[in-house]
N, C-alpha and C positions, 0 to 999 in steps of 0.2 A: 397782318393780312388786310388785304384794302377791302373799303366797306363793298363794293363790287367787283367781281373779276371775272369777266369771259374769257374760257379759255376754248379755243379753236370750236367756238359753236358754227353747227352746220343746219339751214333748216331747208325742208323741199316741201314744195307744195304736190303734192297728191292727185290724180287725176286719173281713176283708173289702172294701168301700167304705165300710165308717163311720172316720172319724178323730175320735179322743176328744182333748182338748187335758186334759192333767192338770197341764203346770206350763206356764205363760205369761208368756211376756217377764221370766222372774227375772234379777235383776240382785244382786249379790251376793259381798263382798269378807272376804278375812280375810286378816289380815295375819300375820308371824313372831313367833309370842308373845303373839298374841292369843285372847282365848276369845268367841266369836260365839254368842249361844244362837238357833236357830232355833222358832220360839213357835208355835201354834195348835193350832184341835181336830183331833181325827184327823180324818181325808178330807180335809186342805186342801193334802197333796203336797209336804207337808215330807221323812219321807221317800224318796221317787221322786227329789226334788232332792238327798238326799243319795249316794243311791246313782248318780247321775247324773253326781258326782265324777267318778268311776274307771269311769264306764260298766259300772256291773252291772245298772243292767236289762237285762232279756232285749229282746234285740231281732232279730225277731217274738217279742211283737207290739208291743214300745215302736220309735216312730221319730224320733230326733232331728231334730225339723223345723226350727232352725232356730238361732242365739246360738253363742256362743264359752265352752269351758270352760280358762280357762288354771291349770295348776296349777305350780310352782315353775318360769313361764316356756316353758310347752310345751301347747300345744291339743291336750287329751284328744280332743276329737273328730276328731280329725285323726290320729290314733295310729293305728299299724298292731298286731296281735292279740301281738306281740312286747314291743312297747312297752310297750302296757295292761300285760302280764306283770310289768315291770319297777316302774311304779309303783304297780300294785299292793301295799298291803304296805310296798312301798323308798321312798313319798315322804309316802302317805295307807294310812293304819290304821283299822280297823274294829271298833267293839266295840255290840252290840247288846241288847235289851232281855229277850228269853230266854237265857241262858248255858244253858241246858240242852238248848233245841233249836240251839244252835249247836256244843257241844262232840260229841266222836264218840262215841258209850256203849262202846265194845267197844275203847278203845285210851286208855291210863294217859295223864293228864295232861302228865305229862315228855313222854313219846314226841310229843306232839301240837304242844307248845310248838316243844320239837330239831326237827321237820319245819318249823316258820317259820324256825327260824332256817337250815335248810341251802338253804332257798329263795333266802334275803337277805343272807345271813351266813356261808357253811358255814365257813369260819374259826373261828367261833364255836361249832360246835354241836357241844358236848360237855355233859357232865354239868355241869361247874363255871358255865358261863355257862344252863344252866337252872336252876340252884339261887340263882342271882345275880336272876334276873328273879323267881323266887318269892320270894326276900326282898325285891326291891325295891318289889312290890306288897303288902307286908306280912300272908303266908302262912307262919304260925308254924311252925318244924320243917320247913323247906322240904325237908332231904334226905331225911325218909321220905316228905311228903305227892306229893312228884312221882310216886312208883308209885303211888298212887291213881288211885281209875277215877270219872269226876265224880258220879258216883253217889252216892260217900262222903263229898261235901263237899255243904256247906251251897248255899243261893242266893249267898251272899254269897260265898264262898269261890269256889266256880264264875265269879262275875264277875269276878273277882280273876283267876282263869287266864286268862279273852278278856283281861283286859286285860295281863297279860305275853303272850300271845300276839302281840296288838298292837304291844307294847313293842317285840319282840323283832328287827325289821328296823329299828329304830331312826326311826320315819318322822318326816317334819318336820309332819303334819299326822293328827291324831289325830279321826278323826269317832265322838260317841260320842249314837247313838240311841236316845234314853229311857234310857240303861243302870241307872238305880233302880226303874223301873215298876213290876215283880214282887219287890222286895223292903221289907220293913218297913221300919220308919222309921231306927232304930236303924244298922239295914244301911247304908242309902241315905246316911244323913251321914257312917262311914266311908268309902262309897265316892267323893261328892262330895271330901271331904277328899283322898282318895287323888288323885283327879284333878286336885286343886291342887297337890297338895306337887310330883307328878310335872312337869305343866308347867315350876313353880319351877325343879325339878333338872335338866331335860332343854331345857328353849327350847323345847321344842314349841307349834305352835298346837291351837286345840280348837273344834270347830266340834261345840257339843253343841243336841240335841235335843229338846223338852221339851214339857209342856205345865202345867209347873208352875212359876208366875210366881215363888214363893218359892226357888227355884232360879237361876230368873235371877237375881235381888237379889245371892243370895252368889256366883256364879258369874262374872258375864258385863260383856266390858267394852263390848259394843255385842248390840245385839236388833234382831233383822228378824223381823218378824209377819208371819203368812201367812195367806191366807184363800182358798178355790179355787180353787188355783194359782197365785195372785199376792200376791206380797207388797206389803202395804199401809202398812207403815210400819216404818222403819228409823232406830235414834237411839243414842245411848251409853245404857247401862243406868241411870243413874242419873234421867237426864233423861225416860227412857220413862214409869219408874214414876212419879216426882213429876210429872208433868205429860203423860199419855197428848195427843196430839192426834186419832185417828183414832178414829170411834166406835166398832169392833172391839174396839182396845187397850182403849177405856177399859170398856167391855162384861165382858170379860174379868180387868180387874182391879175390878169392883164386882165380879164373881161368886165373890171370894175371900172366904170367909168371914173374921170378925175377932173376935178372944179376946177385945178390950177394949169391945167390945158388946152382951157376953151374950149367950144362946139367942136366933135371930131367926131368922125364913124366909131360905134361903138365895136367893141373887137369881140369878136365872136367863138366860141370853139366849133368847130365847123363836125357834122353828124348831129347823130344823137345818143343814148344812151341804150346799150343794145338789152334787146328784152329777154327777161331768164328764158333761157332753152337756145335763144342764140346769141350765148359768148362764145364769143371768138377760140382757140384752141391756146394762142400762148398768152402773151400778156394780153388784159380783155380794154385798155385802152389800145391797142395797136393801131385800129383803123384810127382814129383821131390824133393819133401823136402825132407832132408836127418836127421832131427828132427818132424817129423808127427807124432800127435797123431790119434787117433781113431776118438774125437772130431771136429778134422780138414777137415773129407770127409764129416763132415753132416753139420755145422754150418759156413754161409758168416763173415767174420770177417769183421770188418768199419773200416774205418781209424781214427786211434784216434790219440789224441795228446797225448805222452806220456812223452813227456818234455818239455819245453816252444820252439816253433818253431819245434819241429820233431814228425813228424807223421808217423803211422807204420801201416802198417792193417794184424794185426798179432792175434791169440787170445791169446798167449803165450808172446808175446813181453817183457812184465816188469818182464818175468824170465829172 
């Protein structure tokens, strides 16, 4: 069994008698040691599905209507408020795209870190195993920079703490959301790197986040593309990129601009991403597809496997 497996999870948001569908029928596997990059533009509920790991949406007013979330052999949604407790942290790990609005302003780094670990670890939570996760996230002078207050470190630095924070219950599954978005370039390939070396050293999986295809390339050993809740196409990363099947994916990698042909209008996917409560009736790229048939506004296409490992949810796909 793989160390995660959604299977046709469905969640809606709550409102009264309106039921909003934000993620629909996701299907969705990572296995021990593998790195999964979850792809699209923002609003497409990439992460709500993340967070839907470990059940931290709120709910009210999110309701799990309906799939199976199995995480190292155990249905999260079936977990009682003790449970969630336990894998939170101890099995999946969280590192996000603001380190600033996720660190606490009024309590030193160290301190912050030592409280994961006496959550997960308390064996562990003394000084020498926090200065061990500072070095091992590669935060220079780790025994003075632990009294620091995140204030005094850079962006870069600051995500370097979530991510020994993360470290620090040692979890077998490392979710990491955008975590480059707000920092420079410079930053961002450290911190990718960081997230490889550590994998390498730890076995961890990594179910990371993105909406920057050049990230998948260096990072990811399989990609599931998402588009208003539903994921549309799923393949090993290598195979995605050299050969998109699904008009979305392939949308999305023409809109990457390219060094090797000079100053050009950058290419655009023309709309935008329609908001839960108004998808469209068939397939919910219809309006933006720039190959739509007639068939395509009336009929939901499934995702199917259309090669061994890649699935499309296209109705045209094997043209």
């Amino acid at each position: 069994m793989a160390l995660l497996e959604i299977k046709n999870l469905k969640l809606d948001f709550v409102s009264g008698d309106t039921h909003l569908r934000a993620v629909d029928e996701v299907s969705l596997e990572v296995d021990t040691g593998e790195t999964v990059c979850l792809v699209g533009e923002s609003g497409c509920g990439k992460s709500v599905t993340a967070l839907s790991i470990a059940r931290l949406v709120p709910s009210p007013p999110a309701r799990y209507a309906g799939g199976e979330v199995w995480l190292n052999g155990r249905d999260v949604l079936k977990m009682s408020k003790r449970e969630l407790r336990e894998i939170r942290g101890g099995v999946v790990s969280y590192v996000f795209q603001e380190p600033s609005a996720s660190l606490n302003p009024v309590y030193r780094v160290g301190s912050q870190i030592k409280e994961a670990l006496k959550l997960h670890r308390p064996r562990h939570a003394n000084k020498a195993e926090v200065i061990r996760l500072l070095k091992l996230v590669g935060i220079p002078a780790p025994k003075s920079r632990l009294k620091d207050y995140p204030f005094q470190m850079s962006g870069g630095m600051q995500q370097r703490v979530m991510i020994a924070m993360a470290l620090a219950s040692e979890p077998k599954l490392l979710v990491a959301d955008e975590p480059t978005t707000a920092l420079d370039v410079t930053i961002q390939a450290q911190i990718l790197e960081l997230l490889r070396d550590l994998k390498q050293r730890l076995g961890m999986a990594i179910l990371l986040i993105t909406h920057n295809l050049g990230i998948v390339g260096d990072m990811a050993d399989r990609v599931a593309v998402m588009y208003a809740g539903q994921i549309v196409e799923l393949a090993p990363a290598r195979a995605l990129l050299e050969r998109p099947l699904h008009p979305y994916t392939k949308a999305l990698i023409n809109s990457v601009p390219k060094l090797s042909e000079g100053a050009q209008r950058l290419t655009a996917i023309p709309g935008s991403v329609p908001r839960i409560g108004d998808f469209p009736p068939g397939c919910r790229f219809y309006p933006r597809c720039p190959t739509a048939r007639p068939e395509c506004e009336k009929t939901m296409p499934g995702l199917v496997e259309i090669e061994p490992g890649r699935w499309v949810r296209c109705l045209y796909a094997k043209e």
